[in-house]
C-alpha positions in Angstrom: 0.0 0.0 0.0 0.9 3.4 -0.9 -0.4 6.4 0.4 -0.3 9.4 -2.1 -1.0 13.1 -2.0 -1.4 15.3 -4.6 -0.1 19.4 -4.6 0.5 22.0 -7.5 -2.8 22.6 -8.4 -5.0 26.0 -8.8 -5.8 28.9 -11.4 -4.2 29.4 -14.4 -5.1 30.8 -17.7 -5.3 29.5 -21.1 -2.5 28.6 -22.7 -0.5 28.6 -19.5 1.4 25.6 -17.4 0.9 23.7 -14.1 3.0 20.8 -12.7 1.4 18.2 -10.5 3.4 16.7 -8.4 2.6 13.0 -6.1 4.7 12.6 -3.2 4.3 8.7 -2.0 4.7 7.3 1.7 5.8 3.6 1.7 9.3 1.6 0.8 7.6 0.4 -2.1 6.6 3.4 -4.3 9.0 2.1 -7.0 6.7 -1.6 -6.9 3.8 0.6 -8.1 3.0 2.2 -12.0 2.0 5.4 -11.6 -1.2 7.3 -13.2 -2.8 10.6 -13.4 -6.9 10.6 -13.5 -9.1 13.8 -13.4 -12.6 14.5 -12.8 -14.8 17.9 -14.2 -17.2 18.7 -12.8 -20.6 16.2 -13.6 -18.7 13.8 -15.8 -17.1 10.5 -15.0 -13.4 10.5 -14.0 -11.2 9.9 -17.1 -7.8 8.8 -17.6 -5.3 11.0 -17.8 -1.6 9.4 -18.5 0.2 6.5 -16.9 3.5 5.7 -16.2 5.7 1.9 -15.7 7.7 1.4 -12.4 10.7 2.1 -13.8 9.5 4.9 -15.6 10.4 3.0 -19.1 7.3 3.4 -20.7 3.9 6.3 -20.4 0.3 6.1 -21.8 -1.7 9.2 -22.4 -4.6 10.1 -23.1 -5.6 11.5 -26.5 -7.1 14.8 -25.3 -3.3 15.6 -23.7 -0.7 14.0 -25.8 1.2 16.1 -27.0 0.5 18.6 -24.1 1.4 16.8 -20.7 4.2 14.7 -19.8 4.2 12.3 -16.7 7.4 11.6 -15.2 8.7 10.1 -11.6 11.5 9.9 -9.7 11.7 6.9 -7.2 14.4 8.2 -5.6 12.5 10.8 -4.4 9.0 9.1 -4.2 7.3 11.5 -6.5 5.3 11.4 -9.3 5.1 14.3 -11.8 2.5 15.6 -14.0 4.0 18.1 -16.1 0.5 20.4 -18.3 1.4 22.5 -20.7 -0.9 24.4 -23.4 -3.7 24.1 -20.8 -7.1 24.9 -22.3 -10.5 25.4 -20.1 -11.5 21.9 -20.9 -8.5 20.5 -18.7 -10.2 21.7 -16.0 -10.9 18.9 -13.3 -9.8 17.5 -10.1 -6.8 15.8 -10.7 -5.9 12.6 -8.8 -2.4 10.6 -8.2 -3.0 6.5 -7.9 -0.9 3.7 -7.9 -1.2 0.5 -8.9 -0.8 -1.9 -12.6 -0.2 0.0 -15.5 -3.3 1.1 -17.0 -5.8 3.2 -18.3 -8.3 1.5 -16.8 -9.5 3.5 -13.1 -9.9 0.0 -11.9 -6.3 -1.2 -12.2 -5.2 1.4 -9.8 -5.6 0.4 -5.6 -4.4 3.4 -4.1 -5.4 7.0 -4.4 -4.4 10.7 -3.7 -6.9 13.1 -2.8 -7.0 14.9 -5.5 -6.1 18.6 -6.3 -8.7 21.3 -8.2 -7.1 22.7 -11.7 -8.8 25.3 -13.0 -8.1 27.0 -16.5 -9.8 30.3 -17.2 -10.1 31.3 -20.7 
């Protein structure tokens, strides 16, 4: 089990930047893949980007290729969600988990608790 929380979040405009970052608890952060979910506001929580153990390999999501980049370093139990080009519809409550690597909610056992991005236009 890993316990995660989530920081970094808040306002920003259009166009503009934000890194998350997930700072773990636990000797066994580096056991776990690492993903990024968010949730707007009425809609169901989507799949952001995903990242492998070793940090080998990501998955992103269509809507932010291109855009975000997910990163970690185990050394320092941290995960990283780098969002750049951020447009109005990237705002959510964005939440840390660990678990398989996936893009499936499901695959993922433990959770952060989330922090609010909001992107004004």
């Amino acid at each position: 089990q890993v316990q995660l929380v989530e920081s970094g979040g808040g306002l920003v405009q259009a166009g503009g930047s934000q890194r998350l970052s997930c700072a773990a608890s636990g000797r066994t952060f580096s056991s776990y893949a690492i993903a990024w979910f968010r949730q707007a506001p009425g809609t169901e929580r989507e799949f952001v980007a995903a990242i492998t153990r070793s940090g080998e390999g990501t998955l992103y999501a269509d809507s932010v290729k291109d855009r975000y980049t997910i990163s970690r370093d185990n050394a320092k139990n941290t995960g990283y969600l780098q969002m750049n080009s951020l447009k109005p519809a990237d705002t959510a409550v964005y939440y840390c988990a660990a678990g398989v690597f996936s893009a499936i909610a499901g695959s993922y056992k433990d959770w952060g608790q989330g922090t609010q991005v909001t992107v004004s236009s």
